[in-house]
N, CA, C and O of each residue as an XYZ file, in Angstrom:
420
protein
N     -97.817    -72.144    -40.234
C     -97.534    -72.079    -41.641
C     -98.516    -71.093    -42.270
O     -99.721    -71.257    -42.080
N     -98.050    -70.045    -43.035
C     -98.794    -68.933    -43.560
C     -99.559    -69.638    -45.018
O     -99.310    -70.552    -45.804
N    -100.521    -68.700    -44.839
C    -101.596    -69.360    -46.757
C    -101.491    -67.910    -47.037
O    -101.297    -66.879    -46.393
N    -101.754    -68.353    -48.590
C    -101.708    -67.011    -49.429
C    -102.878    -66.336    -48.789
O    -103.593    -66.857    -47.934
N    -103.025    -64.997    -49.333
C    -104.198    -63.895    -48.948
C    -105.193    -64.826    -50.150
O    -106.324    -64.866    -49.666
N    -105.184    -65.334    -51.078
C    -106.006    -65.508    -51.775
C    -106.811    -66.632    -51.076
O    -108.032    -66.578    -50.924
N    -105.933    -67.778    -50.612
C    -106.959    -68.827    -50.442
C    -107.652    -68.566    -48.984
O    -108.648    -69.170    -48.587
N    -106.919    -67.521    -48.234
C    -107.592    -66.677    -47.333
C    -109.111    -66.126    -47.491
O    -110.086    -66.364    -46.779
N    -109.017    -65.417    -48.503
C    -110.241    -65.092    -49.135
C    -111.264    -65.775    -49.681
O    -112.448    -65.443    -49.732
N    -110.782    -66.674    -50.055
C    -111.460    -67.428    -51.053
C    -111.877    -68.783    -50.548
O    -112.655    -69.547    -51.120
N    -111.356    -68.951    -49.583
C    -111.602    -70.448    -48.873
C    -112.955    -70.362    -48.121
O    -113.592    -69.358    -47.799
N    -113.223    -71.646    -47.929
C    -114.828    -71.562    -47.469
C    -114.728    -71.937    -46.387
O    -114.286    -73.014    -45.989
N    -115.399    -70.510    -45.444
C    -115.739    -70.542    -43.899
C    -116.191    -71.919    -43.552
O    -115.324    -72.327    -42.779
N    -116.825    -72.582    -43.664
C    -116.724    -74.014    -42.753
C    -115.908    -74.610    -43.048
O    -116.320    -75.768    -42.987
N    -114.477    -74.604    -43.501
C    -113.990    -76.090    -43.696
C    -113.511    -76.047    -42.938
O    -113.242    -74.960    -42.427
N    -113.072    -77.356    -42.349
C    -112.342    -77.930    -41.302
C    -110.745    -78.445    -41.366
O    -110.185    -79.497    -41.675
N    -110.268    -76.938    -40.837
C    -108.840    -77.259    -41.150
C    -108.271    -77.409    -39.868
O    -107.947    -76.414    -39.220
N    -108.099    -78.678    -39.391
C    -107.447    -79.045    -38.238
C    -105.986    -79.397    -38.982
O    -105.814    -80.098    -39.980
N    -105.124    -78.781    -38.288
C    -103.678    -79.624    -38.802
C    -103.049    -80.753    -38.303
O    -102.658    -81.024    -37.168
N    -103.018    -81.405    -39.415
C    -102.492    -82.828    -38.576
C    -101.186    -82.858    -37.667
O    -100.147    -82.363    -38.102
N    -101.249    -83.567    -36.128
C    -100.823    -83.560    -35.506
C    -100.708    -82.305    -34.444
O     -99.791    -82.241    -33.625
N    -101.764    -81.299    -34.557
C    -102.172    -80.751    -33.155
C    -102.816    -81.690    -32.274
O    -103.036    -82.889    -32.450
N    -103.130    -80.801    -31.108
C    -104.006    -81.256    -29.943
C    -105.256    -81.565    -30.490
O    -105.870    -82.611    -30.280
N    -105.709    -80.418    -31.360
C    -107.062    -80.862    -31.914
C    -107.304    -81.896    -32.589
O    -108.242    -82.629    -32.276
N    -106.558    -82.139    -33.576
C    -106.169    -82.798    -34.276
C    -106.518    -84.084    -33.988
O    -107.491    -84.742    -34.356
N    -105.354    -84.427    -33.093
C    -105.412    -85.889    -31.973
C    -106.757    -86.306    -31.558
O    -107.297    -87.405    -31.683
N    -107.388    -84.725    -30.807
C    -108.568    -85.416    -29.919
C    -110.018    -85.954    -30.795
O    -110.877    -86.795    -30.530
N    -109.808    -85.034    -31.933
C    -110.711    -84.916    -33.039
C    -110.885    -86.584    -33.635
O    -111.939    -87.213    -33.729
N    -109.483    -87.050    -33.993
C    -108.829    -88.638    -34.416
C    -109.481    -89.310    -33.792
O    -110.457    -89.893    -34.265
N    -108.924    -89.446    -31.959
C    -109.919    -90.305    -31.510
C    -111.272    -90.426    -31.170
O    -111.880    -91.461    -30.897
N    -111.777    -89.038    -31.221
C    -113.216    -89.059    -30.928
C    -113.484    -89.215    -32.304
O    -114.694    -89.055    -32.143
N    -113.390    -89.382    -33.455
C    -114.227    -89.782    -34.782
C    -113.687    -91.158    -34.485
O    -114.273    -91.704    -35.419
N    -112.984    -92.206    -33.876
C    -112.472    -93.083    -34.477
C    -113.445    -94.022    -33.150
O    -112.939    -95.108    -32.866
N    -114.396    -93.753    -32.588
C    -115.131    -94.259    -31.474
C    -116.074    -93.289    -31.351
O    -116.512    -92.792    -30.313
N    -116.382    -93.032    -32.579
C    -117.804    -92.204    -32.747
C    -119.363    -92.436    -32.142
O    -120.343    -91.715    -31.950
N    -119.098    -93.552    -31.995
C    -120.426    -94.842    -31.041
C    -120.057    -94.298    -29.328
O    -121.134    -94.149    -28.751
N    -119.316    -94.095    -28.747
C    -118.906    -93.599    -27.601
C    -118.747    -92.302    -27.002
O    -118.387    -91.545    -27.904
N    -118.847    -91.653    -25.860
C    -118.623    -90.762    -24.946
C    -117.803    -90.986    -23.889
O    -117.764    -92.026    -23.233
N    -116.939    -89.700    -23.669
C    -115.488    -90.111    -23.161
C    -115.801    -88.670    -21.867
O    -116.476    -87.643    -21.803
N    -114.995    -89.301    -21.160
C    -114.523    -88.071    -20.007
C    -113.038    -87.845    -20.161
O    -112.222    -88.709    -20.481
N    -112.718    -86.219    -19.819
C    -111.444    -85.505    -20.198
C    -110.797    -86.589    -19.681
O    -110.626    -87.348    -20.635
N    -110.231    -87.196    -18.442
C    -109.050    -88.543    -18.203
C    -109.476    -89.653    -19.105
O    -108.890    -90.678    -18.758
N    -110.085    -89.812    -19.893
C    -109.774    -90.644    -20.799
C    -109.281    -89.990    -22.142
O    -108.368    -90.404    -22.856
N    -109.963    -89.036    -22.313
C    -109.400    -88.723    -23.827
C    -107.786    -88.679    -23.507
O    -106.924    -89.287    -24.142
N    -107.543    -87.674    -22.183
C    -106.195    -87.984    -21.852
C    -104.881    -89.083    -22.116
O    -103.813    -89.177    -22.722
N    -105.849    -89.874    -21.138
C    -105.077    -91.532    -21.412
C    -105.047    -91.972    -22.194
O    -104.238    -92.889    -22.330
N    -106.062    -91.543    -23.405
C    -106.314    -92.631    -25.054
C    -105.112    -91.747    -25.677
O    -104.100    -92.404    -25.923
N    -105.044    -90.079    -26.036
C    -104.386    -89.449    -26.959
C    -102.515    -89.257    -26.179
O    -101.475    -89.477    -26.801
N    -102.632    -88.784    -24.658
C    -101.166    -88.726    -24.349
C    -101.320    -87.060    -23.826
O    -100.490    -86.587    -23.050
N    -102.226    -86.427    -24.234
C    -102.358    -84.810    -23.837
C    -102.618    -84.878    -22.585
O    -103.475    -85.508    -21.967
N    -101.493    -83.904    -22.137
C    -101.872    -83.288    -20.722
C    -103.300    -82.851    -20.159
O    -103.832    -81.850    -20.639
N    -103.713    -83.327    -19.500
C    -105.301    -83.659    -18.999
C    -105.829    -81.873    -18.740
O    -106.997    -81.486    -18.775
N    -104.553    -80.972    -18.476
C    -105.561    -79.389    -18.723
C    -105.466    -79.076    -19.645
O    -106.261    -78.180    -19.929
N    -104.501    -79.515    -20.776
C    -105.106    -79.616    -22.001
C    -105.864    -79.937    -23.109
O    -105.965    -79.385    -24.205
N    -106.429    -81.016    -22.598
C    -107.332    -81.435    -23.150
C    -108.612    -80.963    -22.620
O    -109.613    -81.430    -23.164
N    -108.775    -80.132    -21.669
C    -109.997    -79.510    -21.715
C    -110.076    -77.786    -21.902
O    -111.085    -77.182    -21.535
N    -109.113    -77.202    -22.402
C    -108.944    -76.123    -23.043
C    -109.419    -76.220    -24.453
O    -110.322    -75.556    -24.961
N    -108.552    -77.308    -25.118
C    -108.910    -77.713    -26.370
C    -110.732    -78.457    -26.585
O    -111.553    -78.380    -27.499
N    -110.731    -78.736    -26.030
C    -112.201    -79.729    -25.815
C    -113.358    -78.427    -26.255
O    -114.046    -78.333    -27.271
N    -113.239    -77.352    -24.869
C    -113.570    -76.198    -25.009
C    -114.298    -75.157    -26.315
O    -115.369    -74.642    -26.637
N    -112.669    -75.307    -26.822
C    -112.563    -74.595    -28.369
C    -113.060    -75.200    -29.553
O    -113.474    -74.564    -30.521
N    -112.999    -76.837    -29.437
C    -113.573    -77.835    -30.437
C    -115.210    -77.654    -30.020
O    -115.994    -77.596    -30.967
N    -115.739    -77.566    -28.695
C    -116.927    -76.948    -28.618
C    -117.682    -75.948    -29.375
O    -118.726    -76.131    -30.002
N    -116.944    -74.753    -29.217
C    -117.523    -73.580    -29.350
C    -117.099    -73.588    -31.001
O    -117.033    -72.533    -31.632
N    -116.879    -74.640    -31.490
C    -117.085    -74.593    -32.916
C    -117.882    -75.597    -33.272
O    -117.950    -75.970    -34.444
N    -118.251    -75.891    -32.750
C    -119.615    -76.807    -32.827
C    -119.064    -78.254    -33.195
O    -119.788    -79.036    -33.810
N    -117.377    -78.705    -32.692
C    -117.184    -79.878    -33.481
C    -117.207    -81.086    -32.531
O    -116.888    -82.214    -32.909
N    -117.565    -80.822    -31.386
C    -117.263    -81.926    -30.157
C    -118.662    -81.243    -29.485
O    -119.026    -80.067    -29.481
N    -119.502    -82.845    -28.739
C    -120.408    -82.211    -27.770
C    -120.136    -82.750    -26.221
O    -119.159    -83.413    -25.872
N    -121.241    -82.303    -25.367
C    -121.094    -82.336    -24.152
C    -121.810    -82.611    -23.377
O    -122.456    -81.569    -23.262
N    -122.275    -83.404    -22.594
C    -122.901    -83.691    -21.486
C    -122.932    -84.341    -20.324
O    -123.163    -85.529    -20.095
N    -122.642    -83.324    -19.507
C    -122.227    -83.718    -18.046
C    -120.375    -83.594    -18.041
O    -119.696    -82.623    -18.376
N    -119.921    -84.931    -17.542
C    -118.683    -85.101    -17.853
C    -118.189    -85.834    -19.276
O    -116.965    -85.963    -19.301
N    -118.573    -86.119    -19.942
C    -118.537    -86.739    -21.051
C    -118.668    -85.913    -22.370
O    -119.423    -84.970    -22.611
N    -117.848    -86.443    -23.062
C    -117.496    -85.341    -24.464
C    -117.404    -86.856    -25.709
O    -116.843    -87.940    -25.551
N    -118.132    -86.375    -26.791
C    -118.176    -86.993    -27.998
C    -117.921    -86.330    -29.140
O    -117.699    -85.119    -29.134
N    -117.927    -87.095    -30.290
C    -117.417    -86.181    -31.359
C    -119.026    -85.625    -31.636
O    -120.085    -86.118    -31.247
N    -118.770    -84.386    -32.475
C    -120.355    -83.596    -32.376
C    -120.978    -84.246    -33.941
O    -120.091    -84.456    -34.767
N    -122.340    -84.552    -34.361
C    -123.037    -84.826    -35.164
C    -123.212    -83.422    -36.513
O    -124.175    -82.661    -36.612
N    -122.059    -83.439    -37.334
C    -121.549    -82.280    -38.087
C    -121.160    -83.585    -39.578
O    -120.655    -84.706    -39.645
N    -121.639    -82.780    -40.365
C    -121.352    -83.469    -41.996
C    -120.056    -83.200    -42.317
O    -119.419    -84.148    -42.778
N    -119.423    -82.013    -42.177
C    -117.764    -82.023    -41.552
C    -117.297    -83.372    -41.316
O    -116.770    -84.223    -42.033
N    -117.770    -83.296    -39.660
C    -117.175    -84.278    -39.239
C    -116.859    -85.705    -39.427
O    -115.935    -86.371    -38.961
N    -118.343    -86.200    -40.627
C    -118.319    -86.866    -41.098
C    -117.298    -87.773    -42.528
O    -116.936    -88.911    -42.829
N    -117.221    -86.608    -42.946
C    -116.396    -86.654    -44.144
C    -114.724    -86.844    -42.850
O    -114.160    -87.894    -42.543
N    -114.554    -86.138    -42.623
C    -113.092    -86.189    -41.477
C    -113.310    -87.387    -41.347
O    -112.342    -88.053    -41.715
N    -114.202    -88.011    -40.963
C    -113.986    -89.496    -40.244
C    -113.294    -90.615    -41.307
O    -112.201    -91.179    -41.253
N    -114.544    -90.711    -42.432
C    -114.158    -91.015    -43.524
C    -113.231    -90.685    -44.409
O    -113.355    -91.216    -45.513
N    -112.554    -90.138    -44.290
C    -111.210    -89.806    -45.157
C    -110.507    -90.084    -43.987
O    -109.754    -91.022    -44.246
N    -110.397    -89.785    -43.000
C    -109.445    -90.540    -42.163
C    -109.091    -92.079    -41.987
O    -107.989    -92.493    -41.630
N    -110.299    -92.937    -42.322
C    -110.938    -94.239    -42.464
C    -110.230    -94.292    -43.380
O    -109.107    -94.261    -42.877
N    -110.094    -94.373    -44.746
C    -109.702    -94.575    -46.132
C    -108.240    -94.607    -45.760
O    -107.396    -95.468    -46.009
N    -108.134    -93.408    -45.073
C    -106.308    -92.917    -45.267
C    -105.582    -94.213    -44.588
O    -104.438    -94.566    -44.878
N    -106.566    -94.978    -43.480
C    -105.405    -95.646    -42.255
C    -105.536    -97.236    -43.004
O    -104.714    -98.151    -42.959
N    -107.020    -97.188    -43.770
C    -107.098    -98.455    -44.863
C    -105.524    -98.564    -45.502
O    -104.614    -99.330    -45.184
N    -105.567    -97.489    -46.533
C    -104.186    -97.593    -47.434
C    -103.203    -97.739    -46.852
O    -102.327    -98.504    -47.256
N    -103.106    -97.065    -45.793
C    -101.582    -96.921    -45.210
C    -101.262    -98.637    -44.849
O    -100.135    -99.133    -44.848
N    -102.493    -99.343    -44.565
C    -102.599   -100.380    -43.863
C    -102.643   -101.434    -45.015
O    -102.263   -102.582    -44.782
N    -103.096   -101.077    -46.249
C    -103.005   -102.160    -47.620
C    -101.551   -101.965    -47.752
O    -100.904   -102.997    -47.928
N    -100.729   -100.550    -47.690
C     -99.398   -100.596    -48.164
C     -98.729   -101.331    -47.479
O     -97.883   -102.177    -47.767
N     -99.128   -100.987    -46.563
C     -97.919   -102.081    -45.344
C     -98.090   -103.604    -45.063
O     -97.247   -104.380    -44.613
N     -99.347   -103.844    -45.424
C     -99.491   -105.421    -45.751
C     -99.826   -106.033    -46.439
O     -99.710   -107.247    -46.276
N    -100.430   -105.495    -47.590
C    -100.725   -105.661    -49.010
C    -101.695   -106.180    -49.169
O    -101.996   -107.181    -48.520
N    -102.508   -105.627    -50.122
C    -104.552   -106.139    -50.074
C    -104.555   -107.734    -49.828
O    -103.648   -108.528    -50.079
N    -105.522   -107.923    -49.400
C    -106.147   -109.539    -49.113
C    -106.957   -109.813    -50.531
O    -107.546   -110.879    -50.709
């Protein structure tokens, strides 16, 4: 999906525009959503549904943007104020979706 030249310009180099429902997207979801944990590529696999060489292509690229870390075999979500806010607005979003569908306590 194309953006204007303006917000091209004008948009601010760090934000984090993952689109919902890529690969990144997904792996990004579950690694903020078990942020306490470190995962190896066959699990992120088995947790999200991505083809296991895809998920370390992508893993890769979420690396080299500093949004996922690494050590050894094991990959976590990376310690980024980004990432933080992502988590939390993701948090909020699955709250509501989850008050709508069963209605506040």
């Amino acid at each position: 999906m194309p953006i204007s030249i303006d917000r091209f310009e004008d948009g601010p180099e760090d934000a984090l525009d993952i689109q919902e429902g890529t690969q990144p997207h997904r792996i990004l979801q579950f690694l903020a959503e078990h942020s306490d944990e470190a995962f190896t590529q066959t699990e992120i696999h088995e947790a999200t549904g991505i083809k296991r060489a895809s998920v370390g292509a992508v893993l890769s690229r979420l690396e080299d943007r500093d949004l996922v870390r690494h050590r050894g075999r094991y990959w976590a979500i990376a310690e980024d104020d980004r990432l933080a806010s992502y988590a939390a607005q993701h948090a909020a979003s699955s709250a509501s979706t989850t008050d709508d569908y069963y209605g506040e306590e």
